[in-house]
C-alpha positions in Angstrom: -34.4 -13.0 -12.6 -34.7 -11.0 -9.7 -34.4 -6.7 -10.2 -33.5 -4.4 -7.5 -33.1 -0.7 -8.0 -31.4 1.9 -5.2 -30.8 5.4 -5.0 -27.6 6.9 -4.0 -26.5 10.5 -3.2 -23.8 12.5 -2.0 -22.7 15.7 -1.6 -19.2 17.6 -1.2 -18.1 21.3 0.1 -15.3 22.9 -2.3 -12.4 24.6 -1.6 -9.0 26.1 -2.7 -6.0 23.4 -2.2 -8.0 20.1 -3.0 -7.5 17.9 -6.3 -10.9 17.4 -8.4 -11.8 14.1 -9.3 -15.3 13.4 -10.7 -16.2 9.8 -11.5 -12.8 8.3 -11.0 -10.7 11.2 -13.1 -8.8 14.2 -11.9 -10.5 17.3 -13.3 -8.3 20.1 -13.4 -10.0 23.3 -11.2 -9.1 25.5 -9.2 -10.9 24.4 -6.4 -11.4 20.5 -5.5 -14.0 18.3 -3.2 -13.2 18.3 0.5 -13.5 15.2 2.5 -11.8 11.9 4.1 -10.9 10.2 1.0 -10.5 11.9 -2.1 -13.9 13.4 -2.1 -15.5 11.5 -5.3 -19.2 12.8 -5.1 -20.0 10.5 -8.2 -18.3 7.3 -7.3 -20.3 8.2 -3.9 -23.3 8.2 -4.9 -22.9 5.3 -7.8 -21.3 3.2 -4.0 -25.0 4.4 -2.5 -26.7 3.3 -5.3 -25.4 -0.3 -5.3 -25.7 -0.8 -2.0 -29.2 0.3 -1.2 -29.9 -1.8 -4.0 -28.7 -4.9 -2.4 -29.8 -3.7 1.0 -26.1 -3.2 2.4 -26.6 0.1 4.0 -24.7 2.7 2.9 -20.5 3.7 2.1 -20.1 5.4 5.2 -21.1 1.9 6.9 -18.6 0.2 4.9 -15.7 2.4 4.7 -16.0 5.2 7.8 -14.9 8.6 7.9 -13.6 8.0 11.6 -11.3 4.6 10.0 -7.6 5.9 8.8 -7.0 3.2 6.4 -9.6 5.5 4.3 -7.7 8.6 4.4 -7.3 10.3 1.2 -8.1 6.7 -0.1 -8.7 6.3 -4.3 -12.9 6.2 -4.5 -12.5 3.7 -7.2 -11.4 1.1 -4.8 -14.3 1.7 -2.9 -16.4 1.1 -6.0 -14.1 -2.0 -6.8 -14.7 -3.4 -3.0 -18.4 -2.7 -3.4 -18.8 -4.7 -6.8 -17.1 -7.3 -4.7 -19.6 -7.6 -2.0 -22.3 -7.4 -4.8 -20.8 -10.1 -6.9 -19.9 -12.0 -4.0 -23.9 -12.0 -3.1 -24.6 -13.5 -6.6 -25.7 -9.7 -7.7 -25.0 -8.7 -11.2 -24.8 -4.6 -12.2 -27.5 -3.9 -15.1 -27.1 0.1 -15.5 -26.0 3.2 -13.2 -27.4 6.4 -14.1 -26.1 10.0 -12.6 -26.4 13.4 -12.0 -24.1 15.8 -11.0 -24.8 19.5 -9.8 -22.4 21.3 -10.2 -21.7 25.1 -11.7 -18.2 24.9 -12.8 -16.3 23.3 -14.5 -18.0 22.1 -17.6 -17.3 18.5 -17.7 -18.9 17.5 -21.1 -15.4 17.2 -22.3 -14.2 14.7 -19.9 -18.1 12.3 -19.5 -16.8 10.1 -21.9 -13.5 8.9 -20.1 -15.3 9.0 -16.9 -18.5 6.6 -18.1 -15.5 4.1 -19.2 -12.9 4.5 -16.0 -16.6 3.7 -14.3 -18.0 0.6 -16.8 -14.3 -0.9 -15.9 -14.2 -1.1 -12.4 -18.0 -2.2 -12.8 -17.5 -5.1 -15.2 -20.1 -3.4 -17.1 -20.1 -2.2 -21.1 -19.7 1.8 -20.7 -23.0 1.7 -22.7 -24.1 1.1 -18.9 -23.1 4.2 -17.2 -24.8 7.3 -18.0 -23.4 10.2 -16.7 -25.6 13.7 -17.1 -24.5 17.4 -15.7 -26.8 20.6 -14.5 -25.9 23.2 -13.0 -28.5 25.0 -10.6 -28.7 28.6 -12.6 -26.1 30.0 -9.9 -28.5 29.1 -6.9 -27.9 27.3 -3.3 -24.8 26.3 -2.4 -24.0 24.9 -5.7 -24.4 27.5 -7.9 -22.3 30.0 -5.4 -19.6 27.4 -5.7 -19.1 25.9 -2.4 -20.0 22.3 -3.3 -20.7 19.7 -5.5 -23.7 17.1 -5.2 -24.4 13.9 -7.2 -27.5 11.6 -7.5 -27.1 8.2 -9.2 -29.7 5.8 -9.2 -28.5 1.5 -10.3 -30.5 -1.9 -11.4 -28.8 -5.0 -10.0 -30.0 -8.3 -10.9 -29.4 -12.3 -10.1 -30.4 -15.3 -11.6 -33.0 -16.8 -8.9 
């Protein structure tokens, strides 16, 4: 078997007038993720992951900020077409792991749904997806409430 690991991160500015969706799932806030799709800092930085593991760059490579076909686009079909080009490439997903930074909302709540909406589109047992929360004790950016960041790190593996 061949093992490859990558790191992924990403990083969003918040503001009044946007939806909220963390790891595929609408959160409901009063502020939401700025940015030329729907803003999905996880799914991001799980896409990151993946595809530094498998040495295919990075999302904004694949799917530019500058293209309008990605406007306001769902981030899980990014994560769909990057399991494609994985798959397609003979790469199997072992385990994602993630952090996101964020002071509010609490999402304990809503991990659970998230870790499956993510082991679905992933073709992966949700036992696979580990999704953690911090928030950075009200400093930086963060912790005033002007963005959201996520870190995800993934294994991939083929049969050689």
């Amino acid at each position: 078997m061949k093992f490859r690991i990558g790191q992924g991160y990403d990083v969003h500015q918040l503001a009044e007038g946007y939806d909220f969706w963390l790891g595929g799932l609408k959160i409901p806030h009063h502020q939401g993720a700025v940015g030329h799709s729907d803003a999905d800092v996880l799914i991001h930085a799980i896409c990151d992951a993946l595809l530094g593991a498998a040495n295919l760059r990075d999302i904004g490579y694949h799917f530019s900020d500058k293209d309008p076909k990605y406007k306001g686009i769902d981030s899980k079909i990014l994560l769909k077409e990057v399991v494609a080009m994985l798959h397609s490439r003979g790469y199997r997903i072992g385990n994602v792991d993630s952090v996101l930074a964020l002071q509010a909302p609490k999402i304990g709540k809503y991990v659970e749904e998230m870790r499956a909406i993510l082991a679905d589109i992933m073709q992966v047992d949700t036992d696979d997806v580990s999704i953690k929360a911090t928030t950075t004790e009200k400093l930086g950016f963060v912790g005033r409430e002007e963005g959201v960041e996520a870190h995800a790190v993934a294994l991939i593996y083929k049969s050689e």
